[in-house]
C-alpha positions in Angstrom: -29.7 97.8 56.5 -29.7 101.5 58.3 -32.5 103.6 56.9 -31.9 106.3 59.6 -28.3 107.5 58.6 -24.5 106.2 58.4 -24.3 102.5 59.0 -21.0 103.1 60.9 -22.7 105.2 63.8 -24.4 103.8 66.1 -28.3 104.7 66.3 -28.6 106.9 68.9 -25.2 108.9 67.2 -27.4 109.5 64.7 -26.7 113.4 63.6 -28.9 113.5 60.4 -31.7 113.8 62.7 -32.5 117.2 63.8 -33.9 116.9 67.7 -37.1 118.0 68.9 -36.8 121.3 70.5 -37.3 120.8 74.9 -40.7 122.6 76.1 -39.2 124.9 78.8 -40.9 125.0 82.2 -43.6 127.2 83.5 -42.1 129.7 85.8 -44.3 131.7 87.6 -41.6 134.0 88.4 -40.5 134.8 84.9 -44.3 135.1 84.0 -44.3 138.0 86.5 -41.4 139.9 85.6 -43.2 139.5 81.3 -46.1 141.4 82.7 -44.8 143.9 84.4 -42.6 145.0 81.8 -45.4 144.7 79.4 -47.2 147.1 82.1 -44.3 148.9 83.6 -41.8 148.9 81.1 -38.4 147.6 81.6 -36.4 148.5 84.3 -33.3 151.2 83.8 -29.8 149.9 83.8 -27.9 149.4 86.7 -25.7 152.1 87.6 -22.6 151.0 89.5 -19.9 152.5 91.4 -16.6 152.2 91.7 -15.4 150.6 94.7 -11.8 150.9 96.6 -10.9 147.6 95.6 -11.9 147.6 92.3 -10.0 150.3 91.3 -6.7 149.9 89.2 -3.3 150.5 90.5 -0.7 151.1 89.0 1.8 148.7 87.0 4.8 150.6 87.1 6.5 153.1 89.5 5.9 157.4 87.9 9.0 157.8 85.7 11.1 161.2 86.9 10.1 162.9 83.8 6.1 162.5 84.6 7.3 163.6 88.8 8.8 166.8 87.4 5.9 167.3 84.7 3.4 167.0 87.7 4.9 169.5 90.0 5.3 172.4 87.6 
């Protein structure tokens, strides 16, 4: 007789079970960067640029209504 869950699982299927959470790592790196924001303050957001290769060309060819439209 199963007292843990469904008979038909196997025992280490068992899903009734909730898991113990994992204790995470000390990091010394990530306790750094904790206290200096707590210090500092958190750094601004990146501000990027576009690059030449990133940029989006153009899907279709300029129809000759939008040619004339530019030119006057």
């Amino acid at each position: 007789m199963h007292f843990l869950g469904n008979p038909s699982r196997p025992s280490w299927l068992n899903l009734d079970v909730p898991k113990r959470k994992k204790k995470k790592r000390f990091t010394a790196t990530k306790a750094v960067k904790s206290m200096a924001r707590a210090a500092i303050g958190a750094p601004p957001p990146v501000q990027r640029e576009e690059s030449a290769k990133r940029a989006k060309k153009q899907k279709h060819k300029p129809t000759l209504g939008k040619l004339l439209a530019e030119s006057e």
